[in-house]
CHARMM internal coordinates of N, CA and C (Angstrom, degrees):
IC EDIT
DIST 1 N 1 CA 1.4352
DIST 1 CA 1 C 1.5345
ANGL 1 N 1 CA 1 C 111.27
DIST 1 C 2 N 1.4541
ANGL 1 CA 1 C 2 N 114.10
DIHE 1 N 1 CA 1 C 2 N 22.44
DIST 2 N 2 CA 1.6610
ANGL 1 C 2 N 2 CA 108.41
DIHE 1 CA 1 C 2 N 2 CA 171.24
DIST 2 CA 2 C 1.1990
ANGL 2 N 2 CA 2 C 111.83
DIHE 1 C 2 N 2 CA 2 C -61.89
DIST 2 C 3 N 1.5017
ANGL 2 CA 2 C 3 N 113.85
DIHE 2 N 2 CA 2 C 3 N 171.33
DIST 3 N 3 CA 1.3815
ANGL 2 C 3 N 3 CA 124.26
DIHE 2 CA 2 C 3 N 3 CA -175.98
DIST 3 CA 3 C 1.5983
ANGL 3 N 3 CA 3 C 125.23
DIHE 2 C 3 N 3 CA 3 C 55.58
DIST 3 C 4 N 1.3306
ANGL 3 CA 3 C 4 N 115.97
DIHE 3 N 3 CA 3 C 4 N 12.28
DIST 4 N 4 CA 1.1857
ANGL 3 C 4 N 4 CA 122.37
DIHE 3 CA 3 C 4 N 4 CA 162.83
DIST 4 CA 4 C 1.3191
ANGL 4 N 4 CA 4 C 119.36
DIHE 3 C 4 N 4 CA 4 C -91.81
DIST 4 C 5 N 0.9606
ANGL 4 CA 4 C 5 N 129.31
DIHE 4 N 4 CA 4 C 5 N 144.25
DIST 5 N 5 CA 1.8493
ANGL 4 C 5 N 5 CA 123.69
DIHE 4 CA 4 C 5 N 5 CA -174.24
DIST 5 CA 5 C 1.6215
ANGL 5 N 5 CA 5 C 111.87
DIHE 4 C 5 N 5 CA 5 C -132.97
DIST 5 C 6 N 1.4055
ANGL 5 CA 5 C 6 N 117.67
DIHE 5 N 5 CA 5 C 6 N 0.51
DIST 6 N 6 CA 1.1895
ANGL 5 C 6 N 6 CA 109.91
DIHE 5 CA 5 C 6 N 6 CA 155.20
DIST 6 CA 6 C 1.6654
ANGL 6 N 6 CA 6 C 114.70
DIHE 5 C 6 N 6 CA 6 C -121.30
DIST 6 C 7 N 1.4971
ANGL 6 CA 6 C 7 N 106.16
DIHE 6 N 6 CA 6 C 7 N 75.10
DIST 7 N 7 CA 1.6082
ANGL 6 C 7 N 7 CA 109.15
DIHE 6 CA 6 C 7 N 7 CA -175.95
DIST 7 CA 7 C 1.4444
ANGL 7 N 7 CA 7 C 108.04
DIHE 6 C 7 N 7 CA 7 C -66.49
DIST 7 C 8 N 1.2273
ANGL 7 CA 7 C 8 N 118.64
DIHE 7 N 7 CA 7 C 8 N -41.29
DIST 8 N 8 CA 1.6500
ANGL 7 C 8 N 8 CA 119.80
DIHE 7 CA 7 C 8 N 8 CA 166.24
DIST 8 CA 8 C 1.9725
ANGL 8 N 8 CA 8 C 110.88
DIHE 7 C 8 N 8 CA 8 C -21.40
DIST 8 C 9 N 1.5965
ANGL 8 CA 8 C 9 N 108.50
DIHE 8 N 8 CA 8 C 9 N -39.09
DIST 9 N 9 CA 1.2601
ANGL 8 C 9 N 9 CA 81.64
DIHE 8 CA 8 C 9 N 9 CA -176.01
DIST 9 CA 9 C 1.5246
ANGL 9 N 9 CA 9 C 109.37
DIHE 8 C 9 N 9 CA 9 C -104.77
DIST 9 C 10 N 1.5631
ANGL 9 CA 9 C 10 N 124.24
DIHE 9 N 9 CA 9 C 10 N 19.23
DIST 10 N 10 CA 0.9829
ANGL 9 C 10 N 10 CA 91.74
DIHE 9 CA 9 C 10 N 10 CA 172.62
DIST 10 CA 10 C 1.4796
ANGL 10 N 10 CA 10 C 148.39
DIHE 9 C 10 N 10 CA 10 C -108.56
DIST 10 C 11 N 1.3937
ANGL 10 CA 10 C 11 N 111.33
DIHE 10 N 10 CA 10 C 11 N 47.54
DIST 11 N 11 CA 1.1445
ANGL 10 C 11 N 11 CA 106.87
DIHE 10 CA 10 C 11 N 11 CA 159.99
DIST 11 CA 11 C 1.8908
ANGL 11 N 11 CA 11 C 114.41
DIHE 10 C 11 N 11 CA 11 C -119.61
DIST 11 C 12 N 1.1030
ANGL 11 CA 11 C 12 N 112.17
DIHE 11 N 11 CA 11 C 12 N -13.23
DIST 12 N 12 CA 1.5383
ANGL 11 C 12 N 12 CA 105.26
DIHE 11 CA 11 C 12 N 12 CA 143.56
DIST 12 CA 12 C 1.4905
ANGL 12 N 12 CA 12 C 105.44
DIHE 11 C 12 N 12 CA 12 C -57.42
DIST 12 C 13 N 0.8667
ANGL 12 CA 12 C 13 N 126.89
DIHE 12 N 12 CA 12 C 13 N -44.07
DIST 13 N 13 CA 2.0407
ANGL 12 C 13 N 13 CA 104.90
DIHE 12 CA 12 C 13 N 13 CA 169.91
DIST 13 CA 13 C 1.0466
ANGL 13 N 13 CA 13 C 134.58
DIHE 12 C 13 N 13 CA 13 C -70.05
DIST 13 C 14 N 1.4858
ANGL 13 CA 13 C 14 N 104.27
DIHE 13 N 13 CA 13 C 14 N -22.66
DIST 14 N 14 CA 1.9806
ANGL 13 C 14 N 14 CA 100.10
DIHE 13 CA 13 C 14 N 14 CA 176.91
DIST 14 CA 14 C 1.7183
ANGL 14 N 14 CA 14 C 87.63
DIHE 13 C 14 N 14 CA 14 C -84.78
DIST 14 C 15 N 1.3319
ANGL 14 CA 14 C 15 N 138.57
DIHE 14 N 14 CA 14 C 15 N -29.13
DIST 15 N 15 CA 1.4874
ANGL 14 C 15 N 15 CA 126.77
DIHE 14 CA 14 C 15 N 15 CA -174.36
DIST 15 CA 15 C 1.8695
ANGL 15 N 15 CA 15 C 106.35
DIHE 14 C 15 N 15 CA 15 C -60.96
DIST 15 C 16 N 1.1258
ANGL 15 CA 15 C 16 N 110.48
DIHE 15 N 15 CA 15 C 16 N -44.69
DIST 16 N 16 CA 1.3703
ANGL 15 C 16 N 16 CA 122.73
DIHE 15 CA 15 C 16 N 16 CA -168.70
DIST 16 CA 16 C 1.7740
ANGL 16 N 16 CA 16 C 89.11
DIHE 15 C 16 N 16 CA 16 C -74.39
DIST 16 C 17 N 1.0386
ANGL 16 CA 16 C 17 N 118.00
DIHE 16 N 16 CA 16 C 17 N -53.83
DIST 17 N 17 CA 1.9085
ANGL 16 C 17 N 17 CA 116.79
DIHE 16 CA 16 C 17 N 17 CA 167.97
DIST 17 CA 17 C 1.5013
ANGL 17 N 17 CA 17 C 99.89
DIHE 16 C 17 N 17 CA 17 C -35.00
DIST 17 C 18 N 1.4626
ANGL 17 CA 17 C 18 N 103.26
DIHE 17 N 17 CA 17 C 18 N -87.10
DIST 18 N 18 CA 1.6924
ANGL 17 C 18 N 18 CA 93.06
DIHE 17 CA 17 C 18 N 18 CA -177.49
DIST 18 CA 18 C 0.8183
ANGL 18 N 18 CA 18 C 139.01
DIHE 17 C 18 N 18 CA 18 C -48.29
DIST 18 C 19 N 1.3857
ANGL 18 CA 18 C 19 N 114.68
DIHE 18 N 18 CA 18 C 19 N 6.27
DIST 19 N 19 CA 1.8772
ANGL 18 C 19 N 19 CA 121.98
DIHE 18 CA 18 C 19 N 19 CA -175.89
DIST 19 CA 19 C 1.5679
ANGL 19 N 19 CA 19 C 86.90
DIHE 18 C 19 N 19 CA 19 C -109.31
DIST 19 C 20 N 0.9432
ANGL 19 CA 19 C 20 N 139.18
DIHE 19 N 19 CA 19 C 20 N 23.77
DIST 20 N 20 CA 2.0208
ANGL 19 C 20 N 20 CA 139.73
DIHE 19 CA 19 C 20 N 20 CA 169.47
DIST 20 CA 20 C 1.8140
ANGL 20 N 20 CA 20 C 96.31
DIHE 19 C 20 N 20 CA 20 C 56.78
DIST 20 C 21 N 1.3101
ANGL 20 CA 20 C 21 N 130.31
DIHE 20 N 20 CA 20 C 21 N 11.73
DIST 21 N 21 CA 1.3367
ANGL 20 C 21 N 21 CA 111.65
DIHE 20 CA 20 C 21 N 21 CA 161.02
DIST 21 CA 21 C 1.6397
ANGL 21 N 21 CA 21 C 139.16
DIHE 20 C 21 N 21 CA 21 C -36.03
DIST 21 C 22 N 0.9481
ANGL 21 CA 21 C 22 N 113.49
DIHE 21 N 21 CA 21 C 22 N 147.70
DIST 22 N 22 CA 1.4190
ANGL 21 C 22 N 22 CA 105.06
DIHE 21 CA 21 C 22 N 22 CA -179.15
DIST 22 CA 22 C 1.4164
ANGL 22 N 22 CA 22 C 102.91
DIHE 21 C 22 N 22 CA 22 C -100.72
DIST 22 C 23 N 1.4575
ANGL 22 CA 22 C 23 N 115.49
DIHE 22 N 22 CA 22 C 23 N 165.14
DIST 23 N 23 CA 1.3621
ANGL 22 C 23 N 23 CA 137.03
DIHE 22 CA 22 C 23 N 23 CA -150.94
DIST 23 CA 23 C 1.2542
ANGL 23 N 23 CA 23 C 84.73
DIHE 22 C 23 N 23 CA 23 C -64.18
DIST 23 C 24 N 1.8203
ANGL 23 CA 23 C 24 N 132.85
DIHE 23 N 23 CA 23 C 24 N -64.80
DIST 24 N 24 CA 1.2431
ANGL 23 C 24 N 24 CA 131.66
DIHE 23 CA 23 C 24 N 24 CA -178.89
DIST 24 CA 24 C 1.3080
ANGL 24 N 24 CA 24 C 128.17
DIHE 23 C 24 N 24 CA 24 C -28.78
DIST 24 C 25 N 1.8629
ANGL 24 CA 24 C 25 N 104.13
DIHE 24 N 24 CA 24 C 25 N -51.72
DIST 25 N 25 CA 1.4550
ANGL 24 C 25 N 25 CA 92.40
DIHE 24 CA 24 C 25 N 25 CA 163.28
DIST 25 CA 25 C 1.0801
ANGL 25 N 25 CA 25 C 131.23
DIHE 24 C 25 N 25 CA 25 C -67.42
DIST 25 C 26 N 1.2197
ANGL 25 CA 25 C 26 N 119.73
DIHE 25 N 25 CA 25 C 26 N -12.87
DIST 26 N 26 CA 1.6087
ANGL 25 C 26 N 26 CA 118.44
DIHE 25 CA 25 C 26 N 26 CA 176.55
DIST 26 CA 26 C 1.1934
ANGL 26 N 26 CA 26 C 138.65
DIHE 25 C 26 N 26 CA 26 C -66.82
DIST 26 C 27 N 1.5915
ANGL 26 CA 26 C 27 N 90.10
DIHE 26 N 26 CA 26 C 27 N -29.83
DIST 27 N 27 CA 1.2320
ANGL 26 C 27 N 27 CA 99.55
DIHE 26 CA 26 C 27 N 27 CA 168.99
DIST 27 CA 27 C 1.1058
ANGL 27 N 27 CA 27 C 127.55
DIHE 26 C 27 N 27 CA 27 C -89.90
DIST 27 C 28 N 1.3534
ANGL 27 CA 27 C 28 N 102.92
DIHE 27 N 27 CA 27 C 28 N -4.06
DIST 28 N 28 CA 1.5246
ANGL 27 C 28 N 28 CA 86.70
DIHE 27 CA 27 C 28 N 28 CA -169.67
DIST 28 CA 28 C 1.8366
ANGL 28 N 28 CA 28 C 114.74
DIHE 27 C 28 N 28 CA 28 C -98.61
DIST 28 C 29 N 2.3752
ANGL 28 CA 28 C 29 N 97.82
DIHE 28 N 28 CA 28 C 29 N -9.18
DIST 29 N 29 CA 0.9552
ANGL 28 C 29 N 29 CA 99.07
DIHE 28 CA 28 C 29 N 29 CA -178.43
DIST 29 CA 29 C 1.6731
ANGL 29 N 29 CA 29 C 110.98
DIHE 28 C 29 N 29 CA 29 C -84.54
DIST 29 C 30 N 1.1461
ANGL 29 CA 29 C 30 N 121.71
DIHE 29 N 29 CA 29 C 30 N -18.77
DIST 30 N 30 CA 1.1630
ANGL 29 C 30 N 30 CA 130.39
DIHE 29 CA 29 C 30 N 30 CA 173.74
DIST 30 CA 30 C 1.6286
ANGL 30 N 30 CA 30 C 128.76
DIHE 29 C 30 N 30 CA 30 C -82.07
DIST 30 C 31 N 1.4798
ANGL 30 CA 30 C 31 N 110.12
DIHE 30 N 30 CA 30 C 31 N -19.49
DIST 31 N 31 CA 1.4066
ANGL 30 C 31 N 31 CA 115.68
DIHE 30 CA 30 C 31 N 31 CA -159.23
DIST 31 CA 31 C 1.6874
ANGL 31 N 31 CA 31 C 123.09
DIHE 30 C 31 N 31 CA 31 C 50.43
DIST 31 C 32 N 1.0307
ANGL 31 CA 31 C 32 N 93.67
DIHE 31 N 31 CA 31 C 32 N 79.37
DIST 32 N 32 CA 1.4796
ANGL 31 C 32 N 32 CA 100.61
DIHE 31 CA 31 C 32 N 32 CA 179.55
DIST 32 CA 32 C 1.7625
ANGL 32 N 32 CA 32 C 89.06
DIHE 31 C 32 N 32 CA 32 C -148.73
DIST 32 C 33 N 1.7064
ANGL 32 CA 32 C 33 N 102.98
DIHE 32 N 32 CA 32 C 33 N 173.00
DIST 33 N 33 CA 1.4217
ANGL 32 C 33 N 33 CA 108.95
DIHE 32 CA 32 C 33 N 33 CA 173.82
DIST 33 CA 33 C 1.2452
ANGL 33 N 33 CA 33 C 114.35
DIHE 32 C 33 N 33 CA 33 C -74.37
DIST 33 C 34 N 1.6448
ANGL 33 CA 33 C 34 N 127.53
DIHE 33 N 33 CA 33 C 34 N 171.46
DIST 34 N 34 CA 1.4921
ANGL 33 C 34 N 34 CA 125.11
DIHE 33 CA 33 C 34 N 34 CA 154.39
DIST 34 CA 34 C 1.4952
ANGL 34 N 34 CA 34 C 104.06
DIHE 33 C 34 N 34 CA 34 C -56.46
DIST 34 C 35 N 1.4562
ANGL 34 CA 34 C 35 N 124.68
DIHE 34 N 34 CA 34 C 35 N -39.21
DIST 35 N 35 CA 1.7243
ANGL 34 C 35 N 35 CA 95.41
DIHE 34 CA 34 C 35 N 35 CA -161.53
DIST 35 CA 35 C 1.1113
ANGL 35 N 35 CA 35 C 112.07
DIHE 34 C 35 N 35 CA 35 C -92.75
DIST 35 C 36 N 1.4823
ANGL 35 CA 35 C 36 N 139.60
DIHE 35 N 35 CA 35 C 36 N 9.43
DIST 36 N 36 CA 1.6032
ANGL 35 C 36 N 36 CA 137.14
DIHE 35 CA 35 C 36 N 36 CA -167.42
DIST 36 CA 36 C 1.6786
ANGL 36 N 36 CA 36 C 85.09
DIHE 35 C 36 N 36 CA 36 C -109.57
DIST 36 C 37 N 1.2795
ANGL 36 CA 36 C 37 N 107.76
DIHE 36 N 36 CA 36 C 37 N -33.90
DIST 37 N 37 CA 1.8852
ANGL 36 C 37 N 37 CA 109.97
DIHE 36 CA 36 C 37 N 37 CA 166.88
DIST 37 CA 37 C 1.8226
ANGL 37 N 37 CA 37 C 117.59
DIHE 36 C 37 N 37 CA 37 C -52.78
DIST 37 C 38 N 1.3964
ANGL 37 CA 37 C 38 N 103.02
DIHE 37 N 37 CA 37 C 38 N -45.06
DIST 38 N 38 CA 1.4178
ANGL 37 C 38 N 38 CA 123.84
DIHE 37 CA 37 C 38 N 38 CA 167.38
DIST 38 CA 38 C 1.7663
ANGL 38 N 38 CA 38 C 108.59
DIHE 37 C 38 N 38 CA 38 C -62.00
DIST 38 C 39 N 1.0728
ANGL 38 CA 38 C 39 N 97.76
DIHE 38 N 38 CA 38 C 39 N -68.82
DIST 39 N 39 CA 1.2470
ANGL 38 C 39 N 39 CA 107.91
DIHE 38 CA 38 C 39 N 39 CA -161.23
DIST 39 CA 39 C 2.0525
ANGL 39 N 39 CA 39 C 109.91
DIHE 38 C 39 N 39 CA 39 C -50.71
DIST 39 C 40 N 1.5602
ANGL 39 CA 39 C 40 N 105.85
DIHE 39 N 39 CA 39 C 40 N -41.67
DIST 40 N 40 CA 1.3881
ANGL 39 C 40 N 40 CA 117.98
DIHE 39 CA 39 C 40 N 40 CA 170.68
DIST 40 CA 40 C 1.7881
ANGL 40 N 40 CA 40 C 106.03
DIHE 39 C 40 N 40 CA 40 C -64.36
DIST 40 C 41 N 1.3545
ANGL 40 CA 40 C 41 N 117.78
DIHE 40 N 40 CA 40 C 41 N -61.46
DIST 41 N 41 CA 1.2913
ANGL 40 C 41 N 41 CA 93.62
DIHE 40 CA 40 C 41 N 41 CA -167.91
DIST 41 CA 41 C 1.3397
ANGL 41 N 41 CA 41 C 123.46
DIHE 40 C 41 N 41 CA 41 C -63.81
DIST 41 C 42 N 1.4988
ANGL 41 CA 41 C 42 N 124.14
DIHE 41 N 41 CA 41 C 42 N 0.82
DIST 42 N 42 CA 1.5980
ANGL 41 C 42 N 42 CA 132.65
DIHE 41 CA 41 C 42 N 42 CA 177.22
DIST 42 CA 42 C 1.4406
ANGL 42 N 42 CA 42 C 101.48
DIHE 41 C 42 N 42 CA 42 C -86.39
DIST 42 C 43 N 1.5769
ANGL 42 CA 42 C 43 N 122.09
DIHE 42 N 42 CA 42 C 43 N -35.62
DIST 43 N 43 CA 1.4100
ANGL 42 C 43 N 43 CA 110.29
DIHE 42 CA 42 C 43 N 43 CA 176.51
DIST 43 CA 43 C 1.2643
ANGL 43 N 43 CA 43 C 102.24
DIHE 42 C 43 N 43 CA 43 C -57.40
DIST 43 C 44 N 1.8353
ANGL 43 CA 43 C 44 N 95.90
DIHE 43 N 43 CA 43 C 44 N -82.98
DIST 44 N 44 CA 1.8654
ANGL 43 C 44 N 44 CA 96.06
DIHE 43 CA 43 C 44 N 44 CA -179.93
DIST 44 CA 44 C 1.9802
ANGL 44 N 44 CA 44 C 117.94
DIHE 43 C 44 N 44 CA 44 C -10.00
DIST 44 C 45 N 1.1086
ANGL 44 CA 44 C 45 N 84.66
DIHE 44 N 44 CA 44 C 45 N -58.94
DIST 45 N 45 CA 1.9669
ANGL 44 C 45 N 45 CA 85.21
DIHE 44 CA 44 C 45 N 45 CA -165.90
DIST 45 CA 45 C 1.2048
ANGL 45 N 45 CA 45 C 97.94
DIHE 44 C 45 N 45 CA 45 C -74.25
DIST 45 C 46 N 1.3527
ANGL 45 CA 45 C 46 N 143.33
DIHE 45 N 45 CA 45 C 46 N -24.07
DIST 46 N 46 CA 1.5298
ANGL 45 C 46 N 46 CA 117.48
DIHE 45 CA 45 C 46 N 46 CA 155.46
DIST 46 CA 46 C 1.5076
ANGL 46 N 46 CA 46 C 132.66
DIHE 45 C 46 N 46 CA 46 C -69.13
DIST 46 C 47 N 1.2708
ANGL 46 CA 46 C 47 N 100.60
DIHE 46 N 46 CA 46 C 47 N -33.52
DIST 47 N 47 CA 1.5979
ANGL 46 C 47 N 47 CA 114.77
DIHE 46 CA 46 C 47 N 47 CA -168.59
DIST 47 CA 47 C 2.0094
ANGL 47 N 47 CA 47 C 93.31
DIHE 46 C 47 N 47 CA 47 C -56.87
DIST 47 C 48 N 2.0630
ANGL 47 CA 47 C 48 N 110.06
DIHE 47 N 47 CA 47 C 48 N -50.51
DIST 48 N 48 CA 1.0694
ANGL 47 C 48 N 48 CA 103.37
DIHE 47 CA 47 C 48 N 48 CA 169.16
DIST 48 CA 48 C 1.2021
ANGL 48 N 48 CA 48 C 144.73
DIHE 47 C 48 N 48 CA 48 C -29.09
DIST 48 C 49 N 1.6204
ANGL 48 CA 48 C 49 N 116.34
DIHE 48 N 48 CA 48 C 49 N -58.74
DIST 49 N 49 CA 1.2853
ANGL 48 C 49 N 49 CA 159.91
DIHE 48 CA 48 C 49 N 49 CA 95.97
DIST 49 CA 49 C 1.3882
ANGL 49 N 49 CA 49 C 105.10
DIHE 48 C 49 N 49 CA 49 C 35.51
DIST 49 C 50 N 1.2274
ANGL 49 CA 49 C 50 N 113.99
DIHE 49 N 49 CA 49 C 50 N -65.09
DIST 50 N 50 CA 1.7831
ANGL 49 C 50 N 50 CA 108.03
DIHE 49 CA 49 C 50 N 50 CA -175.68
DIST 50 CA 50 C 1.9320
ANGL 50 N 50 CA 50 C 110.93
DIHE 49 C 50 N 50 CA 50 C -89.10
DIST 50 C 51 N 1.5862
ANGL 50 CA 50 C 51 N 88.56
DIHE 50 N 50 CA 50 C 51 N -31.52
DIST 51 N 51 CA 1.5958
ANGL 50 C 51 N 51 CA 96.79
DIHE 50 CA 50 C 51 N 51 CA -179.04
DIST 51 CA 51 C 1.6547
ANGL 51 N 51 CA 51 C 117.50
DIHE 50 C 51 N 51 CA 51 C -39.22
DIST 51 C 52 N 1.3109
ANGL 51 CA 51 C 52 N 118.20
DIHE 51 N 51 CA 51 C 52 N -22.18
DIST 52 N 52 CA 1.2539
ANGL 51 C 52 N 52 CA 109.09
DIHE 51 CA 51 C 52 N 52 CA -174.39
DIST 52 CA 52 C 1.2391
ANGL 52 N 52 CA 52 C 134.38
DIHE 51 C 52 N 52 CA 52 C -128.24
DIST 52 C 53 N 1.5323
ANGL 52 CA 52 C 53 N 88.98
DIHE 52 N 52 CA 52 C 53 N 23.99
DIST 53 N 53 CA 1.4030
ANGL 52 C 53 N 53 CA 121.68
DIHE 52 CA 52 C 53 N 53 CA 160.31
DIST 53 CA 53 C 1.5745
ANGL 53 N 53 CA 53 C 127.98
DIHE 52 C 53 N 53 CA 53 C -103.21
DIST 53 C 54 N 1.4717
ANGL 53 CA 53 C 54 N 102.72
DIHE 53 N 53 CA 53 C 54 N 104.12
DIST 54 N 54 CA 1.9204
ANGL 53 C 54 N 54 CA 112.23
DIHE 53 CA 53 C 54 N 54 CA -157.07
DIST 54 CA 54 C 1.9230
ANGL 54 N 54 CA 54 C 84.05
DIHE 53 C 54 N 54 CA 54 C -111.91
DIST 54 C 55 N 1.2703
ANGL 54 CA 54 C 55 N 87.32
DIHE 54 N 54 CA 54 C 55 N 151.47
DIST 55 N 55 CA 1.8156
ANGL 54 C 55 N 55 CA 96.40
DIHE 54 CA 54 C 55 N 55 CA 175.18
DIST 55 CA 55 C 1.1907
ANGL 55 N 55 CA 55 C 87.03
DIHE 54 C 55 N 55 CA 55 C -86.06
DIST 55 C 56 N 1.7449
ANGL 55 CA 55 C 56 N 86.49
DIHE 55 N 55 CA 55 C 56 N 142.05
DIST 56 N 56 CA 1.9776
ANGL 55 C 56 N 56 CA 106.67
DIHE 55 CA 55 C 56 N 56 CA 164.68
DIST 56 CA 56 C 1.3330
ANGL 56 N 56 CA 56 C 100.30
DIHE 55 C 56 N 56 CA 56 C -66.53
DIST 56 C 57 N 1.5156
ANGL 56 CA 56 C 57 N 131.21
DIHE 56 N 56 CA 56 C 57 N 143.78
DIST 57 N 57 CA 1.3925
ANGL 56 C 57 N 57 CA 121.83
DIHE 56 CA 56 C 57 N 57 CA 150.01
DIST 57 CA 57 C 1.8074
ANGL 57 N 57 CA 57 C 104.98
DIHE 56 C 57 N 57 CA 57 C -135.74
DIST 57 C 58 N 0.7452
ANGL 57 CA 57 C 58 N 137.08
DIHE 57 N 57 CA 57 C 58 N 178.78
DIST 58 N 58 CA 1.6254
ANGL 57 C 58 N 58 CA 126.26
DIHE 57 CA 57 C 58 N 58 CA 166.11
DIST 58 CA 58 C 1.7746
ANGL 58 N 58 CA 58 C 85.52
DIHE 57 C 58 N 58 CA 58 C 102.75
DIST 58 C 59 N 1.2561
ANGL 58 CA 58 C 59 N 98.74
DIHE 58 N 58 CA 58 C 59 N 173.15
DIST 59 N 59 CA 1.9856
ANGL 58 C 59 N 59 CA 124.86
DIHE 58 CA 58 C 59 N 59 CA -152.69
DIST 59 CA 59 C 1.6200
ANGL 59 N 59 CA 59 C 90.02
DIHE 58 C 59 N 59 CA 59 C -93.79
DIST 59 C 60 N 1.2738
ANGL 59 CA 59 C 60 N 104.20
DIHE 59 N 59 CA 59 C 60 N 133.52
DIST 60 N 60 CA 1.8103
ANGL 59 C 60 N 60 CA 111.65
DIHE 59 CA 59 C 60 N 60 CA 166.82
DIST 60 CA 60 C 1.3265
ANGL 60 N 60 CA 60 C 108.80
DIHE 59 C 60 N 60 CA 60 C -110.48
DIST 60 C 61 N 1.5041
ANGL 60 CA 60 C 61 N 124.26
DIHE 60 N 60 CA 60 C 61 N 165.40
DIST 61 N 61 CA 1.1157
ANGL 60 C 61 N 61 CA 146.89
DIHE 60 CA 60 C 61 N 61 CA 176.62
DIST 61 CA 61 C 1.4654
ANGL 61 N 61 CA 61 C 106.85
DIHE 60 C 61 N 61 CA 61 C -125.47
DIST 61 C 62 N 1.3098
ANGL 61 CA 61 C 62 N 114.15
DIHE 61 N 61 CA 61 C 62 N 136.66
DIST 62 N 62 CA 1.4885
ANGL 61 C 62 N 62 CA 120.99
DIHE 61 CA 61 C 62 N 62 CA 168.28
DIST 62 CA 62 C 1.5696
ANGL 62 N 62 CA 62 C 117.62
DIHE 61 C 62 N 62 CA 62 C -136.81
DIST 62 C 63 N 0.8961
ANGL 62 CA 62 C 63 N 143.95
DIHE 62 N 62 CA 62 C 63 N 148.38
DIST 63 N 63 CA 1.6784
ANGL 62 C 63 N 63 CA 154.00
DIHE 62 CA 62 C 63 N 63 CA 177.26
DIST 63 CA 63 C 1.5460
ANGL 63 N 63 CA 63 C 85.77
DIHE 62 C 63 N 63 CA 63 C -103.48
DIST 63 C 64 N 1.5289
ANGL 63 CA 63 C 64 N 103.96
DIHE 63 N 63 CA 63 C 64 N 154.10
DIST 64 N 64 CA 1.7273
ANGL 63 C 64 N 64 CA 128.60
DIHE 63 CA 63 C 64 N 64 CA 158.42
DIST 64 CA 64 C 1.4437
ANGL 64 N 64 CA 64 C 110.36
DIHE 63 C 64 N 64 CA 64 C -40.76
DIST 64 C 65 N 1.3316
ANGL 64 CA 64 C 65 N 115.93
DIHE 64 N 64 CA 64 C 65 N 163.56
DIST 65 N 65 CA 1.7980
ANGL 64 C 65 N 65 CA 120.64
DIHE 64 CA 64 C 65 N 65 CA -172.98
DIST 65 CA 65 C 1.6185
ANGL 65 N 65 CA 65 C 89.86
DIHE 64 C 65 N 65 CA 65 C -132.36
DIST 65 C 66 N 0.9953
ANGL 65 CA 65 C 66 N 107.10
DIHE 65 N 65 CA 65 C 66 N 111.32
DIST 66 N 66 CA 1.9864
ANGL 65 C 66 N 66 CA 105.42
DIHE 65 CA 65 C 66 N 66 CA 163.90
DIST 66 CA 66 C 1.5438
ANGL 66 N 66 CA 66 C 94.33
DIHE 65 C 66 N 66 CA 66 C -86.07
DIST 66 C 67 N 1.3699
ANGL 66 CA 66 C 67 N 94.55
DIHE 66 N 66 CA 66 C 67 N 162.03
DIST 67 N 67 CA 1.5190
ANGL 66 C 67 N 67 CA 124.17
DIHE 66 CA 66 C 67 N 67 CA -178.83
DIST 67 CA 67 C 1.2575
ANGL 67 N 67 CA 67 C 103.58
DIHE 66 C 67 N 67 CA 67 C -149.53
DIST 67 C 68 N 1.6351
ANGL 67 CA 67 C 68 N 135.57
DIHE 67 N 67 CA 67 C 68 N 114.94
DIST 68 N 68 CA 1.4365
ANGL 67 C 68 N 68 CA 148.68
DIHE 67 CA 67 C 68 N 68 CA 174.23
DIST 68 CA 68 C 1.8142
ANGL 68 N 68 CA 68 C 88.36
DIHE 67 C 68 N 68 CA 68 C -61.34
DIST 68 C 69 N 1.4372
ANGL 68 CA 68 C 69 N 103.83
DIHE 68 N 68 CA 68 C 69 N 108.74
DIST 69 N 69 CA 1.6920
ANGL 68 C 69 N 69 CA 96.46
DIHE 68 CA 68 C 69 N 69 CA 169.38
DIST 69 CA 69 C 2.1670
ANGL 69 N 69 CA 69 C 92.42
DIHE 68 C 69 N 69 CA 69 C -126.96
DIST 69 C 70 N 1.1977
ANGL 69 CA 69 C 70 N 85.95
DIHE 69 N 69 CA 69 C 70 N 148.35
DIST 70 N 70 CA 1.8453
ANGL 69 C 70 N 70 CA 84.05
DIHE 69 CA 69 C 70 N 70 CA 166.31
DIST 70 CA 70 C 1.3428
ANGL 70 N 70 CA 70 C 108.44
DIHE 69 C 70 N 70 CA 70 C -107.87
DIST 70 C 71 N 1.2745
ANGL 70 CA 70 C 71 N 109.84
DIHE 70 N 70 CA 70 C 71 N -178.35
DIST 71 N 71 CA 1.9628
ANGL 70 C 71 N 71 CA 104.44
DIHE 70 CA 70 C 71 N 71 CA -163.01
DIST 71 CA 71 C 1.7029
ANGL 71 N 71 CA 71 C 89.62
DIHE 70 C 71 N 71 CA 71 C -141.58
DIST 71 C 72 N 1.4283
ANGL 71 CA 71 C 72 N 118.66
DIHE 71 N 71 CA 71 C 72 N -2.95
DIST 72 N 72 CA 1.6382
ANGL 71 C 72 N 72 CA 125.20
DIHE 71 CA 71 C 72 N 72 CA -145.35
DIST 72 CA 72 C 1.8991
ANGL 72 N 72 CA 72 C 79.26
DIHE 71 C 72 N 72 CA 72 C -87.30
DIST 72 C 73 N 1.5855
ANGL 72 CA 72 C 73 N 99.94
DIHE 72 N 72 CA 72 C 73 N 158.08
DIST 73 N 73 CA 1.7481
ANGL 72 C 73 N 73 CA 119.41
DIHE 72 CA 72 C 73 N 73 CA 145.50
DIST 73 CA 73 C 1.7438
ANGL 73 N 73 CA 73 C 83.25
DIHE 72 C 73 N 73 CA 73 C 98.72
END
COOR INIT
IC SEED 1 N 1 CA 1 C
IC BUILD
């Protein structure tokens, strides 16, 4: 959430998010612009977005992979 400078509102915005508002209402319930309205819910939905992506680390196991190949003609 860097580069935001009014963090105060944001969780009245992810509430108004979870209520399926549109950007319009947002803005207009919050007073903020449409594009810092824009611009937050693209962070939010990325920041989500990355949240649930953890590096594999730890030992794998694999079995052989067949592949039906023909050899004929």
């Amino acid at each position: 959430m860097e580069n935001i400078h009014k963090k105060e509102l944001l969780r009245p915005y992810l509430e108004l998010m979870a209520q399926e508002k549109s950007l319009d209402e947002i803005k207009e319930t919050l007073g903020i612009n449409k594009k810092t309205a824009f611009d937050w819910r693209h962070k939010i939905l990325s920041g989500l977005e990355e949240s649930g992506k953890e590096k594999f680390t730890g030992i794998t196991e694999s079995d052989e992979t067949f592949f039906p190949q023909s050899e004929k003609g």
